[in-house]
Structure formats: C-alpha cells, structure tokens
N, C-alpha and C positions, 0 to 999 in steps of 0.2 A: 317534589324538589329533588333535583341530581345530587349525589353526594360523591367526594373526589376519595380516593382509595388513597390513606395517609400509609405511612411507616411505621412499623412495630411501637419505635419509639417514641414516635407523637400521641399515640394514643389508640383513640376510638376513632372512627369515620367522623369528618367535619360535615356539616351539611353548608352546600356552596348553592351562592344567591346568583352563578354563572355555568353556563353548559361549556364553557372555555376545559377543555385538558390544562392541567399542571405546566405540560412542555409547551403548549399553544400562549399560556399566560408568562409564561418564563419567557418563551421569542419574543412577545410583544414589547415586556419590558426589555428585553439588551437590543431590538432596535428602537427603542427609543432611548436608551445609552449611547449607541454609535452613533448619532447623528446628535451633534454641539448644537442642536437648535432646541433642545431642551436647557439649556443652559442661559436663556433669555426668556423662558416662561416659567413664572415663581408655580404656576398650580402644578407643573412637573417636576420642579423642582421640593417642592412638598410634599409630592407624591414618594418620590425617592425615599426623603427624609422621615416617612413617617413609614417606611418599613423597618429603619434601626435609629433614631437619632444618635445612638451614642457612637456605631460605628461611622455613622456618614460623615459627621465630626472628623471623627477619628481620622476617617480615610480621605481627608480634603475633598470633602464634596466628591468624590468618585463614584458614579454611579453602576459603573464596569465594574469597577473594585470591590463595591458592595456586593453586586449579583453574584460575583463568582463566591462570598463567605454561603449563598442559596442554594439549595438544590432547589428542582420545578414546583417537590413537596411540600417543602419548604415553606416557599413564596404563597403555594394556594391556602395553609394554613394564615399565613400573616396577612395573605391580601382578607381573607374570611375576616379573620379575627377586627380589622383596621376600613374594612367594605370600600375597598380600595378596587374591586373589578371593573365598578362603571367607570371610574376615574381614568384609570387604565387603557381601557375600552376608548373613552372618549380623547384621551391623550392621543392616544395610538391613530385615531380615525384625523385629530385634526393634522398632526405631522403628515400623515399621507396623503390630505387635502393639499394644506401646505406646498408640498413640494411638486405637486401636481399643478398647480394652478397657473394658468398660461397670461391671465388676463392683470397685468399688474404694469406700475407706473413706468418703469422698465419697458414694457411691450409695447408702450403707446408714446413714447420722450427718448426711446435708445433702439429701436426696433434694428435698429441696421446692425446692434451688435448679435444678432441672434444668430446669425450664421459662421462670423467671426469674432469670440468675445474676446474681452479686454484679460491682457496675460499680467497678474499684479503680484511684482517681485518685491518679497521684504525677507530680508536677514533675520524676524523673528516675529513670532507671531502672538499675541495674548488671548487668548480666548475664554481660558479659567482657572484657577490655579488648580485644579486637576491634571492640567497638559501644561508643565513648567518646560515651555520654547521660548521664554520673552525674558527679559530686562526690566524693560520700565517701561515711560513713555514711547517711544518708538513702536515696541511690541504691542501696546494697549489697542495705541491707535489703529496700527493695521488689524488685529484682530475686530477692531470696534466698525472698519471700513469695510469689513466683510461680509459683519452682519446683514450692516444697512446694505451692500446692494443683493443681497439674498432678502430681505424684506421687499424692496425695491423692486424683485428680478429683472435687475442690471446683470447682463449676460459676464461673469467675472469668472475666472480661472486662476489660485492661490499657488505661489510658487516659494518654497522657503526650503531650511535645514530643520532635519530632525537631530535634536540633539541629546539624545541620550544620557545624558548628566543635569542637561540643561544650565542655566545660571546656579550661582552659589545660598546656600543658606546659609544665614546670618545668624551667628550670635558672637555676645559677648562676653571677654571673659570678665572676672573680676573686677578689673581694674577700668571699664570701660572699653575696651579697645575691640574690635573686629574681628573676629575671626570666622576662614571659612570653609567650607563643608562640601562636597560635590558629592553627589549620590544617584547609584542609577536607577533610572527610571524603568517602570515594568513595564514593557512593551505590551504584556497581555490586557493589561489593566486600561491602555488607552486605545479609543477610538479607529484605532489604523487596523488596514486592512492593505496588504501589499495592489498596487496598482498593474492593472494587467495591461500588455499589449492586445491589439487587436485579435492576434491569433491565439491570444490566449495565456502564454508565456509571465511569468514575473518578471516587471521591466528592470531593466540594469542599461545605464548608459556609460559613456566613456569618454574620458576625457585626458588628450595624450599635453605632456609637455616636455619639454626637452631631454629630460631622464626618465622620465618613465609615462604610463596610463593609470589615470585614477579612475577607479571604478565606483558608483554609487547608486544602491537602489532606490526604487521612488517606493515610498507609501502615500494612501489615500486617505483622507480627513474629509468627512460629509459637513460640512456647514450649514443646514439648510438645505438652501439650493445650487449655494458653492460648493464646489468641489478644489480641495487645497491638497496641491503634492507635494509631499517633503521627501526631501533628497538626503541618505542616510549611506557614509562610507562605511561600516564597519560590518564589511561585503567580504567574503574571499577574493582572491587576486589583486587585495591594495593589499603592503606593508604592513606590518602590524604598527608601527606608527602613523600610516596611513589610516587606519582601520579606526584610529582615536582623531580621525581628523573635525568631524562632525560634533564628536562629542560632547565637547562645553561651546555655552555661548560668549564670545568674548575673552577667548581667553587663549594663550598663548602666546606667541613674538609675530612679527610682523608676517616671516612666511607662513606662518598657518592661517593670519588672516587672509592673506593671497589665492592661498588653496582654497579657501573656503569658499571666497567671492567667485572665485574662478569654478568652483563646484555648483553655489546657485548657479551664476550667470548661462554657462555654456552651457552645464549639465541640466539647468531648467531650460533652455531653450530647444535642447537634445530630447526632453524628455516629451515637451509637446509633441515634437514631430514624430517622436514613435507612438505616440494617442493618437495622431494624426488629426490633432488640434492644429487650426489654424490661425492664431489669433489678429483681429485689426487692429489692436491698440496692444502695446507695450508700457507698462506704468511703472519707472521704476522707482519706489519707494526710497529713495535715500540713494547712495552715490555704492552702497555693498554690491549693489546689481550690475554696475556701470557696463562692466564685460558685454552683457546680454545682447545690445544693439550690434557690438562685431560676429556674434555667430551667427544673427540674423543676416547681416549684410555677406559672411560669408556662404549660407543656403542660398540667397538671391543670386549672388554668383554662379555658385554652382549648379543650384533648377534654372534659371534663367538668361543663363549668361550673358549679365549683366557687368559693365564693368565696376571697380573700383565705387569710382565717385558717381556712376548713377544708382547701384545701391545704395551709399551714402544718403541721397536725397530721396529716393522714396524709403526707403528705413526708416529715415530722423519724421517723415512725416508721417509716420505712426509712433511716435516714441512721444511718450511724455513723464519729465521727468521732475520728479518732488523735491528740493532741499529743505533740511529739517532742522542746521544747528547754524547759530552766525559765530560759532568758535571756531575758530580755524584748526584746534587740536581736534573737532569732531569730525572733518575732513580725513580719511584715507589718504595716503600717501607711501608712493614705492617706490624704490630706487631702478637703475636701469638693470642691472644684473636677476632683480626677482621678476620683475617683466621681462624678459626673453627670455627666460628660464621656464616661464607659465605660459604664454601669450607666443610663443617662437612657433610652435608649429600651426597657429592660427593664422598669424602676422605672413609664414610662406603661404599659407593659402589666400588671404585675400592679396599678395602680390605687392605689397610695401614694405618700404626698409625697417630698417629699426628708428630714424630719427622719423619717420612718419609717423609708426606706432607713438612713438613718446609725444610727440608733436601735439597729438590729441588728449594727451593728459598734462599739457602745460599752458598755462595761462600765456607763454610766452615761447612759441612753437620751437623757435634756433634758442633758445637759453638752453647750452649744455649743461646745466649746474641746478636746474629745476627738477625735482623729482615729481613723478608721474600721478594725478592726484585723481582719485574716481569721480569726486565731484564735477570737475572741468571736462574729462570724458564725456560725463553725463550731458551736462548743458550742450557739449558742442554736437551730439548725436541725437539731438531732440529738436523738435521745433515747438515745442509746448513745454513749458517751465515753469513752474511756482513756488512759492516759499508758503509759509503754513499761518501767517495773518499778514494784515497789512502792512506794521511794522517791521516784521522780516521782510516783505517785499521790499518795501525800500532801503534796509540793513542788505540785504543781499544784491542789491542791483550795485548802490556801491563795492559791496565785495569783493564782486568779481567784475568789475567793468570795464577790467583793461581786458577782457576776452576779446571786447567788441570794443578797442580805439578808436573809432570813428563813429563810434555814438556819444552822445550825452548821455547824461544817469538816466534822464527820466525815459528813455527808448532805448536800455538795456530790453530786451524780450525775457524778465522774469516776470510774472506776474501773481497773484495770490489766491489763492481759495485756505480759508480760513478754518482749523480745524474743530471737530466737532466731537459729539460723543454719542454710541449706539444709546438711548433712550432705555429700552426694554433690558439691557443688562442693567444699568446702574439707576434705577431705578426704585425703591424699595417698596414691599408690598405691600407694607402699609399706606404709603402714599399715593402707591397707584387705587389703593379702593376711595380715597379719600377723592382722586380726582375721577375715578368710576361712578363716584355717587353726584360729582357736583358738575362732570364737565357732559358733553353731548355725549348720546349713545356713540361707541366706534370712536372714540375722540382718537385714537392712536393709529390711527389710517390719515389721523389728518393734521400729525404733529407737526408740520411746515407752516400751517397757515396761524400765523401772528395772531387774528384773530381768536381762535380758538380759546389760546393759555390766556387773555383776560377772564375768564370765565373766573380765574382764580382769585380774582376779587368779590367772586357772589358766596367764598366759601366764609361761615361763621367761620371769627378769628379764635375762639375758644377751640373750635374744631380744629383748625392748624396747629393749632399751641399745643393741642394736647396729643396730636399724633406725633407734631417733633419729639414731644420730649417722652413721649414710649421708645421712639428710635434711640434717643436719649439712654436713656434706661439701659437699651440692648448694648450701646455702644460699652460703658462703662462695665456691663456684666463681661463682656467679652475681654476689654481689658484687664480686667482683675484676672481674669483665669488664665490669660497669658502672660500677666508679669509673675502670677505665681508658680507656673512651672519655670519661667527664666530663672526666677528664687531661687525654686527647688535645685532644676538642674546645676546651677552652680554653686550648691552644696551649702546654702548660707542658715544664717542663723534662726531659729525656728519663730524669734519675735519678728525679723525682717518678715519670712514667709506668713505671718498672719495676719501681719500686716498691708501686704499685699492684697490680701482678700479686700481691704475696707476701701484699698484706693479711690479718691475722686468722692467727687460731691454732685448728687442732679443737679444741685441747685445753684451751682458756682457756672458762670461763664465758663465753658470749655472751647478752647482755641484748638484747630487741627493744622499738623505739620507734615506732611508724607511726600517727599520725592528721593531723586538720587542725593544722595550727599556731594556734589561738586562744588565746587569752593563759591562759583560764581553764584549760586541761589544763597546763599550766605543762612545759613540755617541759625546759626549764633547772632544774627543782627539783636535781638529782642535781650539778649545777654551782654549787649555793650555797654553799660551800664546798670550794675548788679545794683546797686542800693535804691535805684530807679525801681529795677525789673523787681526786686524783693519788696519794695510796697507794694506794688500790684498786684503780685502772689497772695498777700498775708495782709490785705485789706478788712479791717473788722467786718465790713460790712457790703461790702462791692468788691470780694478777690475773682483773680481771673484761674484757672488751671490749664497747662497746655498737654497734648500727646504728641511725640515727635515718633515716625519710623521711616525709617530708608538707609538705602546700600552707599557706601562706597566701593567704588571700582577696586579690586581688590593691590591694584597696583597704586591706587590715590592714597598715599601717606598723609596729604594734608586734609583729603577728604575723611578718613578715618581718627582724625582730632578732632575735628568739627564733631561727630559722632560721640566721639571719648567724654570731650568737655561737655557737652549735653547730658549725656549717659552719667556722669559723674558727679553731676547736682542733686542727685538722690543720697548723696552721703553728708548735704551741707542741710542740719536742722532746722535753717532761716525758711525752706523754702517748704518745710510741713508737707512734704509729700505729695505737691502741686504741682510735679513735673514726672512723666512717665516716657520711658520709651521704650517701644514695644519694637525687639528682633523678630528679622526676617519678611521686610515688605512684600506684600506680592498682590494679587488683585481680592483676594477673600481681605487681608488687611484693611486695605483701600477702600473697599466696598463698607465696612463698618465707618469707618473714619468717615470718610462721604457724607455718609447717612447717620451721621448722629452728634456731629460736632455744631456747636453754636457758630461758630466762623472759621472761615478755611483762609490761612494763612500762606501767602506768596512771597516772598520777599528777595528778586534775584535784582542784579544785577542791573540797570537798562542797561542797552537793550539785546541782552543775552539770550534771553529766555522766547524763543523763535516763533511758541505757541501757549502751553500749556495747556493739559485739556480735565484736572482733577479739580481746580471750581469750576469746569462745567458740570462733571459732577455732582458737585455738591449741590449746583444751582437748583438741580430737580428734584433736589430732598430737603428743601427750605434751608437751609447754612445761606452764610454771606460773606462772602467775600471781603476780605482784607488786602489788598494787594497793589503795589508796585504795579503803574500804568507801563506795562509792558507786555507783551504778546496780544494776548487774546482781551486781556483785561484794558490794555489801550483803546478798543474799538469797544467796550460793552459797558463802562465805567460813565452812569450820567450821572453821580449826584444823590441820585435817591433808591438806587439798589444795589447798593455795598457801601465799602469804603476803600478809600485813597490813599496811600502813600505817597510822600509828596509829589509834585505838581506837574509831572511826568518830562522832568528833565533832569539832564546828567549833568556832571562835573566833569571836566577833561581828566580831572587829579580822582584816581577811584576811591581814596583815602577820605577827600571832601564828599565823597557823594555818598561814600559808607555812613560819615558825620550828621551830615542830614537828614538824609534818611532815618537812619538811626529816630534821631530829635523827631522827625515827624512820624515816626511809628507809634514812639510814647504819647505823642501830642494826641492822636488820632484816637490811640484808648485811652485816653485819661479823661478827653472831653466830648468825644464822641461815640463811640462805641462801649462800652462801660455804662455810662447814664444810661445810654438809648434801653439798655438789658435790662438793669433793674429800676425802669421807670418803670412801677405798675399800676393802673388803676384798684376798683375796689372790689374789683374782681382777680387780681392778681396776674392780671392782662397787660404786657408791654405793649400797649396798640402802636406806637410808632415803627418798634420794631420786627412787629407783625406784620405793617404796612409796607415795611421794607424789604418785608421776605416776599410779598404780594407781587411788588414791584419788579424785583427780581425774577422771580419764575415768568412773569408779564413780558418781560421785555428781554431776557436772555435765553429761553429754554427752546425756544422752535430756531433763535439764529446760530443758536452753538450744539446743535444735533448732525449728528453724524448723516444722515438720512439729507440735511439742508447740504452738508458736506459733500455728498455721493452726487448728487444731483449738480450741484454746483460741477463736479468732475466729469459728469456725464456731458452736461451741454455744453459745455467751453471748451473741454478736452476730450473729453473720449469720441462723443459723433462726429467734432470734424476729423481728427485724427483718422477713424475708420473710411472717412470718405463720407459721411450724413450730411444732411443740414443742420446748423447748431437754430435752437428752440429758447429763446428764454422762457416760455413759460410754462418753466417748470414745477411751481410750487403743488404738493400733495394737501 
C-alpha cells in the first residue's frame, strides 16, 4: 500500500487507498470546481460537501472557495480519512466522458448547428448561488436553458455581464423594511478564466459612442459543454465610472442601463468574432440584447458588402427573439438623445439617419414623441418571435399589434414555446433515488417521453409520503437556522432568538411563497382578510403555516410594503408564529422551498405573470400547486393535480378581481386543499392527496422541463433559423 508524505503538522504518514500524488488529486478536484456541471450532479455535489460540511455551508456551496481553505496535503488526508478517492476518480472520468461525447440528441435533431451554433444573449445568468449574476426568474431561466442544451448537445454559445457585486442582499431591519447590501464578489473564488483570442492574447473588445470607447474584457464560464462569456468593464482605459459599469445587476438610471445593453449587445457580438465564432442563430433572451442584430447587420456590411436593408433580411432570418414580461414597465425604453449618444457611431456605419435608428425602436416609426423601446427592436429584427406560455402568446400578440397594422391579432408572427425547468438541478436527491428505484434504468435520458413519469403511480404511497416529508424536515431545519441568525443579527431579544429555533410544525400544512415582490403577483392577497386568514393559521386541529422570501426592486417602494406588512406579522400573537420570512432570496433558498413545502403558492395578477417556472419546480419534488390560471399554470391546470384560483378569468376593475380572487383563494383552502391534507386513513396516509401529487409529477414534469423547452427551441427556431430542416420529432 503507497502511502502520501503528510506535513509535520498532520502527523504521522496516512496510508492511501490511491497511487493519485496529493497535487494530481487536488487538479482533479478544482477541475471538477471550474466546470458548473457539477452543480446538476448531487453525488459531486456530496462529494464537495463532505470534505467540510460546515465550511461548504458557510461558503454558499462554493466548491473553489472551499479548495482554496486546502492544501494538496490537505485534501489527500480528508479524501483518506472520508475514502473519497474512487468518488473523485469516478467524478472526474465521467465530466471528461461528459464533455466528450459527440453522439447526443443535439447531434441527430440540430446537427446543422455544429459548425455554426446558436449565440444565446441574456442580461443575467442563474446558475447557483455560488455565481451571484442573476435576479430572479429571468436569470434562473437562462441559466436552467443552458444546462439543458449542454445535456442535449445543442451546439449553444452563452453571452452575458459579469457583474461583480452582482444583485443586492436582502435584509431586514427591525421594523420590517428592506434594506440593501452590495458586495464584491471574489473573482478567484469563481469559475472564470479570462477568454483568450486565437493568437493567444486576453480578449478586450471595444466599443465606441459618441464621447468616448468602452472597453470590456470577456471571461470564460465552462457549463458543461457550453461555454458562457461574460463581458466585464472594470478594465483599464474605461473611466473609473466606467469601470463600475458592469458592476451591479439592475441597477442605476437609465444611462447605465444603455451602456450596459450596448456592452452585451455590440461587445458580445464583438467578442465572437474575435473567437472567431461564427454563430447561425442569434437568440436574444429578453429585449437587453436588442442592439445585437445591428452589429450583426453592420459585419454583413462591412465583410459582404451588403447593403442596408439586405442585411436586414438575412440578419432577421437568423435572429430569434424571446419576450418575457406583458408589463409594459418591464419593456426598456430610451429617449432619442441616450440613443445617439450610444448607437451614433454604429447608426454612421450602417448609413441611416437618426429617425431610421428610432424608427426601429417605435411601435410607430414617424411618431416623434415615441421613445425607442428594445423590445420593438427586437421583434422587428427577428423573424422568429415567442412569448414564454401560451397565454403570453396571446397577451403579447395584442401588445404589440399595432407593429404589424395590416394584420389581425391572430397572425401577429409571435408565437410561444412555453418555459421549463433544468430537471437535474432542481431536483432533490432524495427523490431522484426514489424515482432510481422505481422508474426504468437511465429514466433521465428519457425525461421528454410522457410515458415514462406514469411510472410514478407504481410508487408505494407510504414511500412518497415518507420521502416528502424528510424533504420536509430538511426544509424547516434550514428555516430555523435562518430566521435565527436574522434574530440574532438584528440584535433582538434572547426569547425572540430561541424561539426561532422551534419555528414551524412537520406536521401543520406548510404553504410556499418565493418570487420578486412586485406589486402585480400580489404576495398579501391571502392577508385580505386577517380574521379569515387568522382562523386558518390557529386552527385547533387543521392550521395551515406559510414561508414567504423575495426581493423588491430596490427602487419598488410599494413592493417593499408588501414585504414589511408580511414581515411584520411575526409581532401580531394571533398568528403563534405561523408565518416566517426568510431574507435574501436566491436559488439555495428556492431550492429548499421547492423541495419541502406542501404547496407552492402563485397568486399574480391575470394575466401578468408571462410564465412562471418555481411550481415547475416544485412539481418534481411532490408539492402542489396553488395557483391563479395564469402563465404556465393556464395550460397545466386539469382538475386533479393542483389547485385553482378562481376560474381563470379577470375583471376589467383590478380592485374586483383582487375581491374575488381573494374569496376564492380562502374557498379553495378551507374546502379543498386543507381536507384533502389531513384526510388520513389508518395508516396515517392522505391517499387522495398522494394521488394528487401522483398526478401531478404524471402529467406536468416531462411538459415543463427545460430539456422539452430546449428542444421545442431547437426545431421551430433554431434549425430553420440556421438554414436546417425543422424536425418535429423531437421527443428524448
């Protein structure tokens, strides 16, 4: 048996069950750190964790951050100690397999993207809350679309900002209220590696506007088998207010949103061509990218010379483009003086005025009085368009339909692919062994086919009941120990702080609340009526309890009331400590909430809410759905796997439809969802509501997977876009 040569201080010589060097088992681990495809497999993620659990914690799941508290000694004593070598070993070979492997659904349903793949532009990316680039929804999603086509190998190419503060952290002070925190991120600690040109050089691209050149380096993000560049100003030769242009997501006055868009847009498209990527497809995620299609069409000019308007048309027939909100304040918008201020020395090369430039960012090309809006950009430089479910298809074709006057609504050219959610991240490990033991060998090679997820009716319901509610268990441990540093940190009384440890009950109904705080998802709906809402907290024998977490916009005054008054029911005795809400949403939050709540509560607005994709989520960890027939929940909603808020129609008057709503959210738990929980047989078994979580994973989890998503994108949009034949059948 080899034995590894420890450090004075460790001791005596360890005897090691591997011929691996210390420094050989230390590379292995930090690449399998730098590449985010550890971050969708729980046995590497276990791996991680069980070389420190209290720092991994600590360090937000940071698997970089961890290695670097290691020396190579280190690690060979822990991996001994923990016989963690073969795991390691076996990690390490299948990543390399992984990213190796040529023969995937991608190679045989997109092959024409192989030589030029699809260039996929988003404002922020979610990947794990390790790499805080994202928001919320928006960022989730794009991170979760990336996954899947690196599962897929769907030929894709990741273009975003690194932003070095990234979004804000959330807390609260005393009184409720918001407040927030920006803090930089350690560049060493994440995944990036500066992105080289061909010759070798650190790329830097350039990007001139009418006073000056913005300069911003690209770094490189392994996904898998994407590769994601992020474009980072805080370079030499920008301004020193330059320099903080990347820095936060979201945040600033409207010029630095300008700069910013105009940084993705021109400087990702700048940035491919010194890769000397060539991409067929253009996708731009939301209306931040819009710019992208005019640098394009001004290269075509310039290699091809091409005019004008016949770039235009073969440009827009590679371009496809995504809207994501039907709020019009979610829409971008600039006045004429920040566009030709950004967009002037582009606008002289492709050789049009300035009402042409505006022209393309106005619903109504000669209205002088119209400011310039990304989204309308977007549409009119694409020939492939979609909204993110069916009911935004049709919310958005009204929208915008005066683009195209001389159509009717229904041949507006937006159409929909409905969004989804990567499987293997939000997933929990415990339910994946659960469906390892009961579904086909390999079932997750074949998540698309409907077929499949019936399996999940051949599982013992004792057996499902009893893995939820370990998830259960986890959910609620996690909660205690994060309302009790909130406690702690804001200084409170040592009975408050001990009693935070006891929070929540297994055995009470627990309802789940997590998105942005924007006024429209109405987070206080279930609080319109407190001596209502106070019976069904403090039910002797059927109470419910709920968790609530999410951001408001730091500039949303009414969104951070909503917040307050929520936050603030922990001081009123009536509600016995039935309501929690846990600061600073982000995807670790998300991921417990998901995975451990009895029902996942939705409750916006019709028809606002464009998508939503956190009860997809939940779908795939048994939770049920509560939710307003709106986005995604419109098209997945039959009757016997969830529940309904009323009858998925609005009131002209928002005031009546809040009323209603309201009255049928109570109606809904008082006579339907409540019974259903604690009707147990005499085994202590809710079989109806067992049968309803049955139902649900049955009939929702292969149509709201990101992977059905990616595919759906591939054959409709991305192969003809590239010049392919579109395929329907696609199904894995």
């Amino acid at each position: 048996m080899s034995t590894v040569e420890i450090p004075q201080e460790h001791g005596a010589q360890i005897p090691s069950s591997s011929d691996l060097s210390p420094q050989v088992l230390y590379d292995k681990c930090l690449a399998l750190a730098s590449n985010l495809w550890w971050s969708w497999h729980p046995e590497v993620i276990n791996l991680f964790r069980d070389l420190d659990p209290n720092r991994w914690r600590q360090l937000d799941h940071n698997p970089i951050a961890l290695l670097r508290e290691f020396s190579p000694q280190r690690l060979a004593v822990r991996a001994e100690e923990m016989v963690l070598y073969s795991r390691i070993n076996h990690a390490y070979r299948r990543l390399k397999e992984y990213v190796a492997h040529s023969q995937s659904w991608g190679s045989t349903h997109a092959n024409v993207l192989g030589a030029n793949p699809v260039a996929y532009f988003s404002a922020e990316f979610g990947m794990h809350e390790s790499m805080p680039i994202y928001s919320g929804g928006l960022g989730v999603l794009s991170g979760d679309h990336v996954k899947s086509a690196s599962d897929l190998g769907v030929p894709l190419i990741g273009i975003g900002l690194f932003y070095d503060q990234g979004y804000f952290k959330q807390h609260l002070d005393t009184h409720g209220y918001q407040n927030e925190e920006y803090l930089d991120t350690k560049v060493e600690n994440l995944p990036l590696t500066p992105a080289r040109s061909p010759d070798g050089n650190d790329l830097t691209v350039e990007i001139e506007t009418r006073n000056e050149t913005l300069f911003a380096k690209v770094w490189l993000v392994r996904v898998g088998r994407v590769q994601l560049y992020l474009l980072d100003c805080d370079v030499e030769g920008n301004s020193p207010q330059d320099r903080q242009l990347t820095s936060r997501l979201y945040g600033g006055d409207e010029r630095t949103r300008i700069r910013q868009e105009l940084v993705l847009s021109v400087g990702g498209v700048r940035a491919l061509k010194a890769l000397q990527i060539t991409p067929g497809v253009y996708h731009l995620n939301e209306g931040h990218s819009a710019f992208a299609p005019l640098e394009v069409i001004r290269e075509r000019m310039h290699d091809d010379g091409l005019c004008f308007d016949d770039a235009v048309r073969d440009v827009a027939q590679q371009t496809v483009f995504t809207t994501h909100t039907p709020v019009p304040a979610g829409h971008d918008r600039f006045d004429g003086v920040l566009v030709e201020e950004h967009l002037g020395p582009l606008r002289d090369q492709l050789g049009i005025s300035f009402d042409q430039l505006m022209g393309l960012g106005r619903v109504e090309p000669q209205n002088d009085t119209e400011t310039f809006c990304m989204t309308v950009v977007g549409l009119k430089l694409s020939r492939k368009a979609n909204a993110v479910s069916s009911l935004h298809g049709k919310v958005s074709r009204r929208m915008w339909a005066h683009i195209w006057p001389w159509r009717v609504e229904e041949e507006i050219p937006i159409g929909h692919i409905t969004n989804g959610v990567h499987i293997p991240t939000w997933l929990a490990w415990q339910m994946k062994q659960l469906y390892d033991r009961n579904f086909p060998s390999e079932w997750m090679r074949r998540m698309g086919e409907p077929e499949l997820w019936k399996n999940i009716h051949q599982v013992d319901p004792g057996e499902l009941w009893e893995t939820h509610n370990g998830l259960k268990n986890l959910l609620l441990e996690f909660v205690r120990r994060r309302v009790t540093r909130q406690t702690q940190r804001r200084g409170e009384s040592d009975q408050i702080i001990e009693t935070s440890r006891h929070l929540l009950d297994p055995n009470v109904l627990t309802i789940g609340f997590g998105r942005r705080f924007a006024t429209y998802k109405r987070a206080t709906l279930l609080l319109s009526d407190l001596d209502r809402f106070r019976s069904l907290l403090t039910h002797p024998s059927r109470p419910i309890q709920l968790i609530f977490a999410g951001k408001a916009h730091p500039r949303d005054e009414p969104g951070k009331k909503l917040i307050q008054e929520i936050a603030n029911t922990r001081h009123d005795s009536h509600f016995q400590d039935r309501i929690v809400f846990l600061e600073d949403y982000d995807i670790n939050v998300c991921r417990h909430l998901i995975q451990g709540v009895d029902v996942w509560l939705n409750n916006p607005r019709r028809p606002l809410e464009a998508s939503g994709t956190s009860g997809q989520k939940a779908v795939l960890n048994g939770a049920l759905n509560l939710s307003v027939r709106d986005g995604w929940w419109a098209e997945a909603y039959d009757g016997a796997n969830g529940f309904s808020i009323g009858n998925g129609r609005h009131h002209v008057d928002d005031k009546i439809t809040d009323q209603r709503e309201a009255s049928s959210l109570y109606h809904v738990l008082e006579h339907q969802v409540i019974p259903m929980f604690y009707d147990r047989d005499i085994d202590g078994l809710p079989q109806q509501w067992i049968k309803y979580m049955m139902n649900s994973i049955s009939t929702l989890a292969w149509r709201f997977s990101a992977h059905r998503m990616v595919m759906d994108y591939a054959t409709t949009c991305y192969v003809p876009a590239a010049g392919g034949l579109s395929c329907d059948m696609h199904r894995i």
